[in-house]
N, C-alpha and C positions, 0 to 999 in steps of 0.2 A: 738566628743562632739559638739551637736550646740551653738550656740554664739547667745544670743541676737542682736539685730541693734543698737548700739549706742543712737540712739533716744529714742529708750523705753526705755534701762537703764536709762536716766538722764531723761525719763518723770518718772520712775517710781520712783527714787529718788527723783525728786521734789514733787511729792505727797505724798510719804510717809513723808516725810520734815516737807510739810505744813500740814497734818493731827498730827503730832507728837506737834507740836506749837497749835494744838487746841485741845488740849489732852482733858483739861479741862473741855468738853462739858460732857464729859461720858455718852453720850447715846449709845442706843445700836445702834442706826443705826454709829454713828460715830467707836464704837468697830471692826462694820464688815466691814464698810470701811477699818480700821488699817489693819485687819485680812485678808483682801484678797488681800492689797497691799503687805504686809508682803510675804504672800506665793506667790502672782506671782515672786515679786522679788527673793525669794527663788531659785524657778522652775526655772526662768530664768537667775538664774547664778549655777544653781547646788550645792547649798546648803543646809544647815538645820536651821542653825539659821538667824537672822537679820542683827546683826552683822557683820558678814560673808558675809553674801549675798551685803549689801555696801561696804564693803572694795572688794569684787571681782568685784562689778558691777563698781567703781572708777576706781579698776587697770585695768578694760577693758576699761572705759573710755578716761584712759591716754593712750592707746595705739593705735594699730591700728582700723581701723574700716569697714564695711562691707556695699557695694552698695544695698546689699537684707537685708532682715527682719532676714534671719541667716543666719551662715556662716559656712561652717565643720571646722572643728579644730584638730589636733592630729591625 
């Protein structure tokens, strides 16, 4: 399985963060912002929901982490 780089999870985390605090706006260009943060981080922790995908993109965070952009796994 590849493994995100540590950095993009908590960049992707941080975006989805702060797009979620500016919910509010409900444009459509902010919707596909949500929407494509959503599914990278999805893709990039082997998910299907959001949910999921931060709580796996966290415990990758807490753990160890990788000199490359991915890492094999498993």
């Amino acid at each position: 399985m590849l493994m995100a780089h540590p950095a993009v999870l908590k960049n992707l985390i941080e975006r989805y963060e702060t797009l979620l605090r500016h919910a509010e706006d409900g444009s459509a260009e902010a919707r596909r912002r949500m929407e494509d943060v959503t599914y990278t981080l999805c893709v990039s922790t082997g998910t299907r929901d959001i949910d999921t995908a931060l709580a796996t993109a966290r415990r990758q965070l807490s753990g160890t982490g990788s000199e490359s952009g991915f890492a094999l796994v498993g």
